[in-house]
C-alpha positions, 0 to 999 in steps of 0.5 A, a space after each residue: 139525561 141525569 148527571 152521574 154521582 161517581 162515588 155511588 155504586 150502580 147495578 147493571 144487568 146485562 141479559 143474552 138469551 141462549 142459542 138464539 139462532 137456533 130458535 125457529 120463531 125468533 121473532 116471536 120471542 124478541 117481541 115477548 123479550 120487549 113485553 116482558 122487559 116492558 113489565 119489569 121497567 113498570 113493576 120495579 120503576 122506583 129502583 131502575 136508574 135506566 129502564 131495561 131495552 134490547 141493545 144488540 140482537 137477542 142481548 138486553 140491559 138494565 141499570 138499577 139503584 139499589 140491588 135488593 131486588 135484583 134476584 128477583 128481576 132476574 128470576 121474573 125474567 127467566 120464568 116469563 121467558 121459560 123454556 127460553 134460556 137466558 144467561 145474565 152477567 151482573 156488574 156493581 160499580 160507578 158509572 162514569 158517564 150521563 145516564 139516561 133513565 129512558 134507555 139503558 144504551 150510552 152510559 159507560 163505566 166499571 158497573 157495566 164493564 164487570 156486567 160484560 165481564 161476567 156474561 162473557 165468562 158464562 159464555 166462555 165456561 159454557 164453550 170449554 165446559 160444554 155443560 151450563 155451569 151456571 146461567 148468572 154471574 156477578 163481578 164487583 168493583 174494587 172487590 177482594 174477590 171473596 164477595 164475589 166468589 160467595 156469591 157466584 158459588 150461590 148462583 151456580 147452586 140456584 142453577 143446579 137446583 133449577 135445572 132439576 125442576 119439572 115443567 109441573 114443579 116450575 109451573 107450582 113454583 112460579 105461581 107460588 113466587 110470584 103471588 106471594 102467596 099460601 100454599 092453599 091460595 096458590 092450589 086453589 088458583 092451580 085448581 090442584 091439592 094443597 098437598 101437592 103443592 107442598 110435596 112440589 115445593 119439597 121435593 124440587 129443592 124449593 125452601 134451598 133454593 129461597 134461602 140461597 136468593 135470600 142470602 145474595 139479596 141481603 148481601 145486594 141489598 147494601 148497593 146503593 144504599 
């Protein structure tokens, strides 16, 4: 175990994967969960203070050092886990106790306390509402609430957007996001038109959606520096 620094700031990431009992290979999607939770403990190593695991049923955590990337481990899980829905509770603070960078069970403190706060929010909001207000939120230590305000407005308009997405414009788009790549390499890979890639990403609200990840990824991109 590392001892902890208490005046630095911590990201933690609490996961819960939606209407799990309703899923009938329920199995299945748990060891797809791990492999992918696997995939993100190695792709982002550098930056995680404590690797992503499963903690309790279909609900999962994570610890990073830094949040420049959070966004996009959030957005990695849920394309890999799509149609799977997964809402996620964001928590910045210290963490008071040892940390294990192993497995993210144990550790305590305000950054995991405000990542439960904020996923029973969601929670909460889904029973009242009945509608998916949106599927992340974030809480702050010793914030004044307008942060964390801005930026749960931001999640809540990348929900929206996502939401409209058709199976073919989600398929475009993730393998545009995650390549990282041009139009034309992406409608190769696709075996489609570069055309339709750039009327998929236009008319599914894409470019809005990518500024708003980069708008909260250079608000997230100060934790831990």
């Amino acid at each position: 175990m590392s001892s902890v620094m208490e005046c630095r700031s911590y990201i933690a990431i609490i996961g819960d994967m939606r209407d799990s009992r309703e899923i009938g290979h329920r199995r299945e999607v748990q060891n797809k969960l791990n492999s992918v939770l696997g995939t993100i403990n190695e792709k982002y190593n550098s930056m995680i203070a404590s690797k992503f695991m499963i903690t309790l049923g279909d609900e999962f955590q994570g610890l990073l050092l830094e949040g420049v990337r959070v966004v996009d481990i959030i957005e990695e899980i849920q394309m890999s886990m799509y149609p799977q829905q997964i809402r996620f509770g964001i928590g910045i603070g210290r963490i008071t106790t040892d940390i294990n960078p192993n497995m993210a069970i144990g550790a305590d403190g305000p950054g995991y306390y405000n990542a439960r706060t904020a996923i029973e929010y969601v929670k909460r909001s889904e029973q009242r509402s009945k509608t998916q207000s949106s599927d992340i939120r974030i809480e702050i230590e010793q914030d004044s609430k307008s942060l964390s305000v801005t930026l749960n407005t931001i999640f809540m308009l990348m929900t929206v957007i996502q939401r409209d997405w058709s199976p073919r414009q989600r398929e475009i788009i993730w393998e545009f996001e995650r390549r990282e790549c041009s139009q034309a390499a992406c409608a190769e890979r696709l075996n489609i038109s570069q055309s339709t890639v750039q009327r998929s990403l236009t008319s599914s609200n894409y470019y809005a959606y990518k500024e708003a990840k980069e708008s909260v990824s250079k608000v997230l991109r100060e934790i831990g520096n």
